[in-house]
C-alpha positions in Angstrom: -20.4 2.8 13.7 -18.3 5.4 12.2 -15.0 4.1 12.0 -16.3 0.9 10.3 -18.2 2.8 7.7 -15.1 4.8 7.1 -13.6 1.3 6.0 -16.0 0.3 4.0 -15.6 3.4 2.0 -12.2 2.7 2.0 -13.2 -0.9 0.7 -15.3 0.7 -1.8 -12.1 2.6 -3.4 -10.3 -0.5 -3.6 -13.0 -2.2 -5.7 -12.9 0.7 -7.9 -9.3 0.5 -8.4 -9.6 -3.3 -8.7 -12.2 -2.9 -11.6 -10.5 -0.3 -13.2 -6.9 -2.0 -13.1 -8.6 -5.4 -14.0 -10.1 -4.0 -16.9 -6.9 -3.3 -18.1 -5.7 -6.6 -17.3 -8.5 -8.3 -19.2 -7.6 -5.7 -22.3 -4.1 -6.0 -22.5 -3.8 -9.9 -21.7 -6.7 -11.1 -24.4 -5.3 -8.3 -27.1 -1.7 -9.8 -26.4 -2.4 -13.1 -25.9 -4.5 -13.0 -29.3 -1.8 -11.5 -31.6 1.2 -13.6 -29.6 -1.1 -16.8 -29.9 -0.2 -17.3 -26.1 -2.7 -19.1 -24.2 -0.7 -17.9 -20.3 -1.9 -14.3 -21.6 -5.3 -15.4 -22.6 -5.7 -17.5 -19.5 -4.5 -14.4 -17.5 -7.0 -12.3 -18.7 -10.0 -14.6 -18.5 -9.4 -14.9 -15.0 -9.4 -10.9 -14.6 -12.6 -11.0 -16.5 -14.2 -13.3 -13.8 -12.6 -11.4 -10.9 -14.3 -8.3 -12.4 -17.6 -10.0 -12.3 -16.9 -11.2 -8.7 -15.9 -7.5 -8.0 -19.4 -6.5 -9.0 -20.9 -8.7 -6.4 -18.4 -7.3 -4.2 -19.4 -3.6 -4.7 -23.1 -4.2 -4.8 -22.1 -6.0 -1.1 -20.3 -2.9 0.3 -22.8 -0.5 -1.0 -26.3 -2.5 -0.1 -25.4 -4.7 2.8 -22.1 -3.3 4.6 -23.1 -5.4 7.9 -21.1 -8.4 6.6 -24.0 -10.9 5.6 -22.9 -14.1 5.9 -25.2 -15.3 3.6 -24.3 -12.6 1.0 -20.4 -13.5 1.2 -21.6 -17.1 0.8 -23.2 -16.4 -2.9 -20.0 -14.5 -4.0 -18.1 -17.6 -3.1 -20.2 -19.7 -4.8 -20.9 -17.4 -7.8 -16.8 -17.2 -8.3 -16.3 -20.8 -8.0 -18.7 -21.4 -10.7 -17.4 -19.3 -13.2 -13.6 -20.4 -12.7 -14.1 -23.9 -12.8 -16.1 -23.4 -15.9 -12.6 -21.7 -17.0 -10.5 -24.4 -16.2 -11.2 -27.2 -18.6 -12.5 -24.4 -21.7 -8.5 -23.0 -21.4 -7.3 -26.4 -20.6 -8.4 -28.5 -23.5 -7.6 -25.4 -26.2 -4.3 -24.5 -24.6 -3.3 -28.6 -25.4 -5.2 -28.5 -28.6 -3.6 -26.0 -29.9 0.0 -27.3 -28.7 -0.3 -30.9 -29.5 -2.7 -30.9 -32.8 -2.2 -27.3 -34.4 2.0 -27.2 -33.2 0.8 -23.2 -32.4 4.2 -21.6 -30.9 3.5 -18.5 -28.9 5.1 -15.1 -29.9 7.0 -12.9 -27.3 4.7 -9.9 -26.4 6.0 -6.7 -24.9 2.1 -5.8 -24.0 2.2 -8.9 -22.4 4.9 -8.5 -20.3 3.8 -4.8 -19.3 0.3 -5.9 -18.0 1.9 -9.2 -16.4 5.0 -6.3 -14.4 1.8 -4.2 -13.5 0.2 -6.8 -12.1 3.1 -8.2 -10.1 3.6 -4.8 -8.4 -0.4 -4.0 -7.9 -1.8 -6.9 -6.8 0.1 -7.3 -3.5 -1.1 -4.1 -2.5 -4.9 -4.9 -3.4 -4.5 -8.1 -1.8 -2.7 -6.3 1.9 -5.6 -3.9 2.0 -8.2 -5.8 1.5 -7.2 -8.4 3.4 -7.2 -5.8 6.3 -10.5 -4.5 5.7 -12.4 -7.4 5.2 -10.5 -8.5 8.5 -11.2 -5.5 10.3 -15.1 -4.9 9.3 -16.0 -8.7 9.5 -16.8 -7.7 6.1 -16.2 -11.7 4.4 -16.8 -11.0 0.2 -14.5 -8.5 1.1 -12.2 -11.2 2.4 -12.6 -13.6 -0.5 -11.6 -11.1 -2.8 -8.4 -10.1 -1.1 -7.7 -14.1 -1.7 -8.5 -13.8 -5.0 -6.2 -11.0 -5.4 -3.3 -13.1 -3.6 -3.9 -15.9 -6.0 -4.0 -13.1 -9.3 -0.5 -12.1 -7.4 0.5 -15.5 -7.9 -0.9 -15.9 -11.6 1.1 -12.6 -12.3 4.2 -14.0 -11.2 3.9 -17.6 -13.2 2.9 -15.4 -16.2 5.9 -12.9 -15.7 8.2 -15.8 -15.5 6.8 -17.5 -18.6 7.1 -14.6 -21.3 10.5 -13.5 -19.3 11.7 -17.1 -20.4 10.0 -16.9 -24.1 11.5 -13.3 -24.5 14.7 -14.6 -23.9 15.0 -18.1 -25.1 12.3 -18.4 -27.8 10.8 -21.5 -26.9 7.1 -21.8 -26.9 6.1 -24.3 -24.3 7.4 -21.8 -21.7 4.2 -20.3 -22.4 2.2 -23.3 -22.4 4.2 -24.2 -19.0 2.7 -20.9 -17.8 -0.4 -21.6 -18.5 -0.8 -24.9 -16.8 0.6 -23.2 -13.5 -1.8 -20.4 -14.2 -5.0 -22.8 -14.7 -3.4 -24.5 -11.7 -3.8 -21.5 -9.6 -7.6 -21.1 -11.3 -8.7 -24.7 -10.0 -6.9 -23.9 -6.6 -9.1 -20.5 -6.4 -12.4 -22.1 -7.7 -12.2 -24.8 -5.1 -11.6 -22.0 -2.5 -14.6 -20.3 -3.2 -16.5 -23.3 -3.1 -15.2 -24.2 0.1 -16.0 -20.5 1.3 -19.3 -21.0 -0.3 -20.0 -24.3 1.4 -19.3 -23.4 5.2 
């Protein structure tokens, strides 16, 4: 049908975007989480790195098998959950590490806080959208992403919060507050997928 191939297209573009603007994400959050030794930023930007790779699948879906496979949707799921809960405990044990053993107090990060605004205001949008395609086209990797985006929204708001707090205040387990609410998020998303993965 042509209307339905005119939303996957549109779906299409949004995966673009999403790769492009996560890209950025995964940049800016690593590079500033690496120089501000804050583990919210590097958390951040690890999950944008496996969003990215779930994107792929994503794009590879809306260009190969734009039917809606069932069976396709089901190995994104499953292929997300996988990575993310392998994030949870790798972030989870170095982020407590490095706060209980090495005393390591984050560093306010203007890059930080511009990728973390960016994301607040751009992930909504991604989320809306595809949320309405995948809706629309019975299209489901298309819907798991748009969760994954909602959850990102979320992330973005915990992070914005924490280095709005550290900026301000100066106190480094804001950022290690963060970062448990973020890996929260991460487990929450994982199991998800897996859920997604398992119907």
């Amino acid at each position: 049908m042509e209307w339905r191939q005119e939303k996957i297209h549109q779906g299409l573009v949004l995966e673009y975007f999403s790769v492009g603007w996560m890209l950025v994400e995964v940049v800016g959050s690593i590079v500033a989480g690496v120089l501000a030794s804050s583990y919210a930023l590097i958390a951040f930007g690890s999950d944008s790195l496996i969003e990215i790779a779930s994107a792929f699948v994503v794009l590879r879906h809306l260009r190969l098998d734009s039917g809606g496979s069932k069976a396709q949707g089901e190995r994104t799921a499953l292929f997300t959950s996988i990575l993310l809960i392998a994030l949870v405990p790798i972030l989870g044990f170095s982020s407590t590490y490095s706060f209980f053993v090495l005393n390591i107090h984050p560093d306010a990060s203007l890059l930080g806080l511009a990728i973390a605004i960016g994301a607040v205001i751009i992930m909504p949008i991604l989320w809306i959208k595809k949320r309405q395609i995948g809706q629309e086209t019975a299209c489901l990797p298309l819907s798991i992403d748009a969760m994954e985006s909602a959850t990102c929204f979320l992330m973005s708001i915990a992070l914005l919060s924490g280095l709005v707090l550290e900026f301000i205040f100066h106190i480094g387990w804001f950022d290690y507050l963060a970062t448990l609410v973020i890996l929260g998020f991460v487990a929450f998303e994982a199991k998800e997928s897996f859920e997604e993965a398992r119907k």
